[in-house]
PDB file of N, CA, C and O in Angstrom:
ATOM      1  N   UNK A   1     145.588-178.620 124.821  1.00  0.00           N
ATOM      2  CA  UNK A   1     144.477-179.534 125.058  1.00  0.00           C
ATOM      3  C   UNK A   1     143.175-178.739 125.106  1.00  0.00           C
ATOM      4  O   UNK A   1     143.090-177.851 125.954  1.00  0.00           O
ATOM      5  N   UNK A   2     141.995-179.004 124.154  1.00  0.00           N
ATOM      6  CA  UNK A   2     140.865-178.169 124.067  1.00  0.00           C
ATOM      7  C   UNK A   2     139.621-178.969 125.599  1.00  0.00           C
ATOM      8  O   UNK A   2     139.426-180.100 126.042  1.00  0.00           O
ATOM      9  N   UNK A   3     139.280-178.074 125.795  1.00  0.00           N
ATOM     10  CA  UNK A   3     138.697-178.443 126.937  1.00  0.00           C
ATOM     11  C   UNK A   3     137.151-178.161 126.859  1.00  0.00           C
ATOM     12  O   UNK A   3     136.938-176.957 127.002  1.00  0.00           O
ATOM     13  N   UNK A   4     135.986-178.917 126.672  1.00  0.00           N
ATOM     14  CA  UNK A   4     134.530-179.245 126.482  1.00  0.00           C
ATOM     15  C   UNK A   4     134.237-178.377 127.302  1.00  0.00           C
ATOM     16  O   UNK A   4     134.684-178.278 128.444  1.00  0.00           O
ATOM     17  N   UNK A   5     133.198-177.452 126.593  1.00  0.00           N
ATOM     18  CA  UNK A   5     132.272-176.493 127.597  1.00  0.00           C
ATOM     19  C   UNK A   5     131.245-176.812 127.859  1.00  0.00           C
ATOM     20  O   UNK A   5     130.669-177.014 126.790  1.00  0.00           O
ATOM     21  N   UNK A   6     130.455-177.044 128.845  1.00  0.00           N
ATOM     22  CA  UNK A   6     128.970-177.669 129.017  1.00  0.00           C
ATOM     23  C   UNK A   6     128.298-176.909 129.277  1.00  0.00           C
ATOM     24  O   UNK A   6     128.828-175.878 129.691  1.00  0.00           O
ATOM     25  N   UNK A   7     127.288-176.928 129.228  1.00  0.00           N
ATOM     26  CA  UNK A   7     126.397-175.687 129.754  1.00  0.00           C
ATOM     27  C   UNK A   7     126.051-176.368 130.837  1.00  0.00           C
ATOM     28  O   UNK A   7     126.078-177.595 130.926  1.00  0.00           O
ATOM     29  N   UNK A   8     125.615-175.368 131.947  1.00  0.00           N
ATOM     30  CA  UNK A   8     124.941-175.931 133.242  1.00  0.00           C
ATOM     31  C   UNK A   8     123.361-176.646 132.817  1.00  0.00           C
ATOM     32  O   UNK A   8     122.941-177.616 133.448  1.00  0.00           O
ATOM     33  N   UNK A   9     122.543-176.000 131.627  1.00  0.00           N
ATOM     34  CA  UNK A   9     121.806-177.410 131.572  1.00  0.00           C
ATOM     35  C   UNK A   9     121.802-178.002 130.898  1.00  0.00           C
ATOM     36  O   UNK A   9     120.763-178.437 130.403  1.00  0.00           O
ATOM     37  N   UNK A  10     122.958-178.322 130.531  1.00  0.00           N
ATOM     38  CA  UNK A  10     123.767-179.950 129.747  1.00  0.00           C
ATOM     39  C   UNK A  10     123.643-180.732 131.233  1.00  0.00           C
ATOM     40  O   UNK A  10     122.918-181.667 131.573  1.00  0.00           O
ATOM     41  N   UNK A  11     124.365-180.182 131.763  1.00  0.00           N
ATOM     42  CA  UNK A  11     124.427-180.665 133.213  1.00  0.00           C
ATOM     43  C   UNK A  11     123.438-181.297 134.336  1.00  0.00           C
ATOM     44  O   UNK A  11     123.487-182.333 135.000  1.00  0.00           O
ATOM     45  N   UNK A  12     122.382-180.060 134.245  1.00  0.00           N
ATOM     46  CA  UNK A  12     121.150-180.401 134.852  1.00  0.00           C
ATOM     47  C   UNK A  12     120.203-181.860 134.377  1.00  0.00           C
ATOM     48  O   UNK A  12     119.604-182.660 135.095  1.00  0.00           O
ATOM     49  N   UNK A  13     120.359-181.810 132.859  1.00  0.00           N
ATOM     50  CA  UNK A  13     119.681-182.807 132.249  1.00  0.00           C
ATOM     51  C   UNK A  13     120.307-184.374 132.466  1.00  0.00           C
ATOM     52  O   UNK A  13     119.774-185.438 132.782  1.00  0.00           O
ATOM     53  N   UNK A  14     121.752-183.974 132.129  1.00  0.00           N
ATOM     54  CA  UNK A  14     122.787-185.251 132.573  1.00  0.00           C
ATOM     55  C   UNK A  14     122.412-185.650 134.115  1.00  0.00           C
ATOM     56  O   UNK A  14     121.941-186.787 134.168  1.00  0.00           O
ATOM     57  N   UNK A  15     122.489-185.102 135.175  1.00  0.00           N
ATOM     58  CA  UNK A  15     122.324-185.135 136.166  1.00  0.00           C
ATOM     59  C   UNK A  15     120.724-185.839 136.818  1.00  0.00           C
ATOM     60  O   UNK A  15     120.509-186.599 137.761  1.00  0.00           O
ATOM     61  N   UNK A  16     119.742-185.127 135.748  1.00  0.00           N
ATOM     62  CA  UNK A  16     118.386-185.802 135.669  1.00  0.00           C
ATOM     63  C   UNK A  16     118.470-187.175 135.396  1.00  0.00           C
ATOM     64  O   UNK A  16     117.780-187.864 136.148  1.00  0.00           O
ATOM     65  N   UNK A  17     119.285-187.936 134.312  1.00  0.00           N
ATOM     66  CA  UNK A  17     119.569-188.915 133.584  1.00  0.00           C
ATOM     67  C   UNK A  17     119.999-190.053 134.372  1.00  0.00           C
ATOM     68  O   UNK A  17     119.598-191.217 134.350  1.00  0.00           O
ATOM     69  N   UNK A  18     121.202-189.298 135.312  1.00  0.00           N
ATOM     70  CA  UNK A  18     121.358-190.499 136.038  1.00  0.00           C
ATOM     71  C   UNK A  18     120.649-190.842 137.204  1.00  0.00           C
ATOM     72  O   UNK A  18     120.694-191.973 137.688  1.00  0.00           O
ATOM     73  N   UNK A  19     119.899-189.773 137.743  1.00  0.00           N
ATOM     74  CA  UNK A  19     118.936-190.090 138.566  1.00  0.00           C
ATOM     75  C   UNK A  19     118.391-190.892 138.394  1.00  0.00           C
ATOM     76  O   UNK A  19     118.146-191.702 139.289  1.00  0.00           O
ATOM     77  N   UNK A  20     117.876-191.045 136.928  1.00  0.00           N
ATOM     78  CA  UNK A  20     116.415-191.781 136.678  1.00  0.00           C
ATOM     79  C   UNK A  20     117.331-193.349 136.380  1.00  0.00           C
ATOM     80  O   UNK A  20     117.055-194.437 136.886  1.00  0.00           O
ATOM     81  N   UNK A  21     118.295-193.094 135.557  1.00  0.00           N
ATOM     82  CA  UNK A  21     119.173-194.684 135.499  1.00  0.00           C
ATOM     83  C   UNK A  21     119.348-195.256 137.176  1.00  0.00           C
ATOM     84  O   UNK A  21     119.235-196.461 137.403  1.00  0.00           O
ATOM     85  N   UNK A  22     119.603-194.363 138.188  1.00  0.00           N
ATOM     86  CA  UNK A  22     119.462-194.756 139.011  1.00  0.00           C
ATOM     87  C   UNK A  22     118.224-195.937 140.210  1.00  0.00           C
ATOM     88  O   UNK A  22     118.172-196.959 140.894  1.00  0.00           O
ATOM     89  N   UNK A  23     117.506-194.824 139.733  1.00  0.00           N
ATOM     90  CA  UNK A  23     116.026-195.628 140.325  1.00  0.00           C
ATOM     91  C   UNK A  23     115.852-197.008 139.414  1.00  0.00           C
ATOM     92  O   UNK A  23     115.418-198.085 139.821  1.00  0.00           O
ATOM     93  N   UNK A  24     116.227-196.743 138.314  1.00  0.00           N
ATOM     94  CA  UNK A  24     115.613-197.987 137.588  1.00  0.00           C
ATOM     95  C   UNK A  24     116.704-199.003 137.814  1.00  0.00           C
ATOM     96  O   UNK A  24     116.507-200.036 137.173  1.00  0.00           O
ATOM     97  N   UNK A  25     117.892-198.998 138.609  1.00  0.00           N
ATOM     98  CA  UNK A  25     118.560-200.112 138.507  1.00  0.00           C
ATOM     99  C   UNK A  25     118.341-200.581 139.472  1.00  0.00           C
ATOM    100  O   UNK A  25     118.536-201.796 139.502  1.00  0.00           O
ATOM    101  N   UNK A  26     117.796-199.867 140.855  1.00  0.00           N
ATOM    102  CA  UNK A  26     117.288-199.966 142.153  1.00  0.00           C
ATOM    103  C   UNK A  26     115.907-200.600 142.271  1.00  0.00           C
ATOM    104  O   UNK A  26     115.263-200.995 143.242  1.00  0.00           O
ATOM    105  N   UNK A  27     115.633-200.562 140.792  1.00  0.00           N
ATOM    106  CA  UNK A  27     113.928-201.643 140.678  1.00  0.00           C
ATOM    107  C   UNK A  27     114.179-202.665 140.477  1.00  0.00           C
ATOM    108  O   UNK A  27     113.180-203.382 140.529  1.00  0.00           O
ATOM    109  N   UNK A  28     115.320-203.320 140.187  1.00  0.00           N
ATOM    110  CA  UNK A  28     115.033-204.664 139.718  1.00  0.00           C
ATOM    111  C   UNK A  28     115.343-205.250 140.603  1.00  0.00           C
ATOM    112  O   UNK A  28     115.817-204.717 141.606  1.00  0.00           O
ATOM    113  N   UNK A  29     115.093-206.981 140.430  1.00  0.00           N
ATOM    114  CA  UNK A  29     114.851-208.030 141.498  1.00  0.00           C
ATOM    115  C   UNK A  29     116.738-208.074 141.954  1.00  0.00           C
ATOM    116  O   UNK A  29     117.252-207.982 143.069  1.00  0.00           O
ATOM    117  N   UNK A  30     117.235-208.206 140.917  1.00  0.00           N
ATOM    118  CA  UNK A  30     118.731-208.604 141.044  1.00  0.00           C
ATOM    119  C   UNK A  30     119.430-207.229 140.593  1.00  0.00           C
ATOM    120  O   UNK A  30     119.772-206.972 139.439  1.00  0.00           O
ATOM    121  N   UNK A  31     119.572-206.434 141.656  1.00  0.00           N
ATOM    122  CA  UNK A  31     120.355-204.977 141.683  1.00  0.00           C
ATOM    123  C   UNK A  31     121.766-205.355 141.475  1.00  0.00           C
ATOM    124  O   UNK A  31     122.250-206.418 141.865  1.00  0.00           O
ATOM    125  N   UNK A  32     122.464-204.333 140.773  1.00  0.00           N
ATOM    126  CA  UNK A  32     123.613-204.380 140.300  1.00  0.00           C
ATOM    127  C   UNK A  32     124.030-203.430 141.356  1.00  0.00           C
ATOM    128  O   UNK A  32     123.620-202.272 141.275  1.00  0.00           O
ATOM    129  N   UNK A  33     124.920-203.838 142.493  1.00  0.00           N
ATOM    130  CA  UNK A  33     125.176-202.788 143.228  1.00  0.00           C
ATOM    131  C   UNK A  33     126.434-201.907 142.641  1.00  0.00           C
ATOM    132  O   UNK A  33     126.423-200.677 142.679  1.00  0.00           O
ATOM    133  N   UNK A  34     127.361-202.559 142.176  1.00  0.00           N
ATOM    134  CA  UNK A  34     128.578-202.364 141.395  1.00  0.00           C
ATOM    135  C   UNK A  34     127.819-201.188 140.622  1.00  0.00           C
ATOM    136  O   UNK A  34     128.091-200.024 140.916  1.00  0.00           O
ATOM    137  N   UNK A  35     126.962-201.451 139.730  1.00  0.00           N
ATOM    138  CA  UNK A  35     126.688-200.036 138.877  1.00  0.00           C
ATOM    139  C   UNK A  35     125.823-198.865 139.233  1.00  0.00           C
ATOM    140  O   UNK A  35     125.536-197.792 138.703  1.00  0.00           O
ATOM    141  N   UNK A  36     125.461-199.621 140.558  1.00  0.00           N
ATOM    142  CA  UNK A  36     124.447-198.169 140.878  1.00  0.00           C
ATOM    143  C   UNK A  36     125.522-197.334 141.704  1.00  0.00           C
ATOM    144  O   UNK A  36     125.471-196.106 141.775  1.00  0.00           O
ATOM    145  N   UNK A  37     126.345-197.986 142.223  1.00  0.00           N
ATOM    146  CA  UNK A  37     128.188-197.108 143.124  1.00  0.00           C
ATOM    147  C   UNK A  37     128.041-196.397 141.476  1.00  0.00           C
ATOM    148  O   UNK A  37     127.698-195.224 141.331  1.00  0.00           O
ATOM    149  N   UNK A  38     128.198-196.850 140.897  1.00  0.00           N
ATOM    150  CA  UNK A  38     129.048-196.333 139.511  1.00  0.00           C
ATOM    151  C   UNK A  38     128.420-194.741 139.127  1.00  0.00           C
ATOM    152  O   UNK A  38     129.037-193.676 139.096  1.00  0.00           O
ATOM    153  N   UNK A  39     126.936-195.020 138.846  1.00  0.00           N
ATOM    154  CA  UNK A  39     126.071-194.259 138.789  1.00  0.00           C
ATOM    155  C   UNK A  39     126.096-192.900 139.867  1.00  0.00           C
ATOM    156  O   UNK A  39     125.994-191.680 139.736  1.00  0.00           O
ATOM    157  N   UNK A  40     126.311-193.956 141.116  1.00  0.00           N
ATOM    158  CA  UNK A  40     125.667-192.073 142.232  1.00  0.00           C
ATOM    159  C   UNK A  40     127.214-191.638 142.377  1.00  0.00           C
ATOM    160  O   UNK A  40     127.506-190.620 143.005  1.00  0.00           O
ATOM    161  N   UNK A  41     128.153-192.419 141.792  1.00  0.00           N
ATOM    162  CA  UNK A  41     129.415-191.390 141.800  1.00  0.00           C
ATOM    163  C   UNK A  41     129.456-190.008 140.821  1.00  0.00           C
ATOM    164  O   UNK A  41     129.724-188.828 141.046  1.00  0.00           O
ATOM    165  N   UNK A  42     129.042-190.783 139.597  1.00  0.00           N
ATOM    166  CA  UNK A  42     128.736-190.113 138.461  1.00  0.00           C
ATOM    167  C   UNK A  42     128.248-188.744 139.021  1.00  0.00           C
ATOM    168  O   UNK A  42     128.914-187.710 139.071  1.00  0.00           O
ATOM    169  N   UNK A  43     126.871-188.937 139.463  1.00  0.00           N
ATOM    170  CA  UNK A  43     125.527-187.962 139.760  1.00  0.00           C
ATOM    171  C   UNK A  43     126.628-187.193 140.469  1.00  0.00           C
ATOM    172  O   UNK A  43     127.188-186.357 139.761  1.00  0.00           O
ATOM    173  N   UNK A  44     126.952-187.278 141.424  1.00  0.00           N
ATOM    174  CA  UNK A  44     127.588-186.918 142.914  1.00  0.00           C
ATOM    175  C   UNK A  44     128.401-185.503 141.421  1.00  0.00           C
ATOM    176  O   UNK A  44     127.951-184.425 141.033  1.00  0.00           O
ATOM    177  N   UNK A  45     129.847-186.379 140.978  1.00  0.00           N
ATOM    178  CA  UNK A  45     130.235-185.302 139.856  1.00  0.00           C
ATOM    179  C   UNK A  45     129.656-184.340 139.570  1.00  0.00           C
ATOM    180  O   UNK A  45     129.876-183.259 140.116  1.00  0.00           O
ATOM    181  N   UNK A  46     128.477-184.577 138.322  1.00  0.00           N
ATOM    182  CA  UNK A  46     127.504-183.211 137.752  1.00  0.00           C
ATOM    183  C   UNK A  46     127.251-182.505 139.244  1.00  0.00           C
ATOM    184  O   UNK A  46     127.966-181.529 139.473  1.00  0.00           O
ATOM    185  N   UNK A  47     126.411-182.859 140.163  1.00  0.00           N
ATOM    186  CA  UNK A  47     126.386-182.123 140.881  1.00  0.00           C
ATOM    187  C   UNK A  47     127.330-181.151 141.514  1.00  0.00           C
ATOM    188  O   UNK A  47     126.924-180.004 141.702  1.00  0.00           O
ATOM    189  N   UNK A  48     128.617-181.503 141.884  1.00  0.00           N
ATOM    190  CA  UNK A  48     129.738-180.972 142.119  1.00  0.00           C
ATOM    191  C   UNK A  48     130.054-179.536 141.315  1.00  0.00           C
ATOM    192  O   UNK A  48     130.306-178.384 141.668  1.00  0.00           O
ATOM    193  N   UNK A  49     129.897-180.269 139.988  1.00  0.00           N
ATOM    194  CA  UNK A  49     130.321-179.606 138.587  1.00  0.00           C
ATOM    195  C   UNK A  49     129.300-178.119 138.582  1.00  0.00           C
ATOM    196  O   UNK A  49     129.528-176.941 138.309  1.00  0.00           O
ATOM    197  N   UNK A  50     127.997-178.945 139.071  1.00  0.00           N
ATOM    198  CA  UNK A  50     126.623-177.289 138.909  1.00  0.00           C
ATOM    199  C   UNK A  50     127.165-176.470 139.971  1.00  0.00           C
ATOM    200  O   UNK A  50     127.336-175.277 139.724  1.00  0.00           O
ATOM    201  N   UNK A  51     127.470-176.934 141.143  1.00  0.00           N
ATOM    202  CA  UNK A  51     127.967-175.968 142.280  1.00  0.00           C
ATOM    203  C   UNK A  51     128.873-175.064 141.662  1.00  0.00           C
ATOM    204  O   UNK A  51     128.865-173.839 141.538  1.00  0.00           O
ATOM    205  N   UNK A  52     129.710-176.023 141.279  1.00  0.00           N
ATOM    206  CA  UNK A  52     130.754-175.293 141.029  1.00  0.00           C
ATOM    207  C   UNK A  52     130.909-174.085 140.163  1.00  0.00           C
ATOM    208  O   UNK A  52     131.694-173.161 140.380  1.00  0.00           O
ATOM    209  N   UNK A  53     130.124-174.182 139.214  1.00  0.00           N
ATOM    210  CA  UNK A  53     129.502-173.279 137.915  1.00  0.00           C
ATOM    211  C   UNK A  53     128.789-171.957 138.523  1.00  0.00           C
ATOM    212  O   UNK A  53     129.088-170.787 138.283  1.00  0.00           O
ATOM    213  N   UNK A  54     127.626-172.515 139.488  1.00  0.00           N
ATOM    214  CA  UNK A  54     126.948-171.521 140.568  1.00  0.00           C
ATOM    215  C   UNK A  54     127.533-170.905 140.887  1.00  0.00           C
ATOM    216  O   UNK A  54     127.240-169.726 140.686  1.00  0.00           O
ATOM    217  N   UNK A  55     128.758-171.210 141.598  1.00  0.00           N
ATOM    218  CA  UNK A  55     129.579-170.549 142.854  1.00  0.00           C
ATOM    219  C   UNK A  55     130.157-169.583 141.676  1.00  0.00           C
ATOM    220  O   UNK A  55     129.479-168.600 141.375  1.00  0.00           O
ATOM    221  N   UNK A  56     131.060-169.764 141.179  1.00  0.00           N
ATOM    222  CA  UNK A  56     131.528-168.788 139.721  1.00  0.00           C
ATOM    223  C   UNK A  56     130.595-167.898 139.138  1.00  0.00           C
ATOM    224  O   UNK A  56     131.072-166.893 138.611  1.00  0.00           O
ATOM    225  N   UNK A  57     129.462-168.037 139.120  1.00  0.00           N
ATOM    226  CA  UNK A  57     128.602-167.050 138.059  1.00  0.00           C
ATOM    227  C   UNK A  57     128.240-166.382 138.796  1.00  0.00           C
ATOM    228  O   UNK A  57     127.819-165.394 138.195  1.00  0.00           O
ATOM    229  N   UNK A  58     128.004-166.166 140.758  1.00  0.00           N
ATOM    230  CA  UNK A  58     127.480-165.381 141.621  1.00  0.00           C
ATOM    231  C   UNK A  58     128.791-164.670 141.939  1.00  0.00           C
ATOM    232  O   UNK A  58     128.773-163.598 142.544  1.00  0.00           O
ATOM    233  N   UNK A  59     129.734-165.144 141.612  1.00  0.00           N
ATOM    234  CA  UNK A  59     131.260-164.363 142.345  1.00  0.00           C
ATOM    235  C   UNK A  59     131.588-163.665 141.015  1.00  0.00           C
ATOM    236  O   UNK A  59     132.377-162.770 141.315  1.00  0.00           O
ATOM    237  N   UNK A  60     131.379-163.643 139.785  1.00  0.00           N
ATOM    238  CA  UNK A  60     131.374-162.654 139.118  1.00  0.00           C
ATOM    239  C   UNK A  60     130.644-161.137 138.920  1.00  0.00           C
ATOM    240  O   UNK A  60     131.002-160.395 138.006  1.00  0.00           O
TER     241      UNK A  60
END
């Protein structure tokens, strides 16, 4: 199984992305709460994912 390499700012940018999808679903009159859960789970991930990358590139 080949496994996708991302770069950490693939990551950073992705991570920017859903931020901003975030706020903007949080603007409207009739919020989708269902997709903004969806969304800061997402974010929550990349973030996870940059730590995780961090933590590895300083322990090398």
């Amino acid at each position: 199984m080949e496994v996708e390499e991302i770069s950490v700012e693939t990551l950073r940018i992705q991570h920017a992305h859903l931020d901003a999808a975030i706020k903007e679903e949080e603007a409207h009159v009739w919020k989708n709460c269902i997709r903004i859960e969806e969304l800061k789970k997402e974010k929550l991930r990349k973030k996870d994912e940059l730590l995780r990358r961090t933590l590895q590139a300083t322990t090398m």
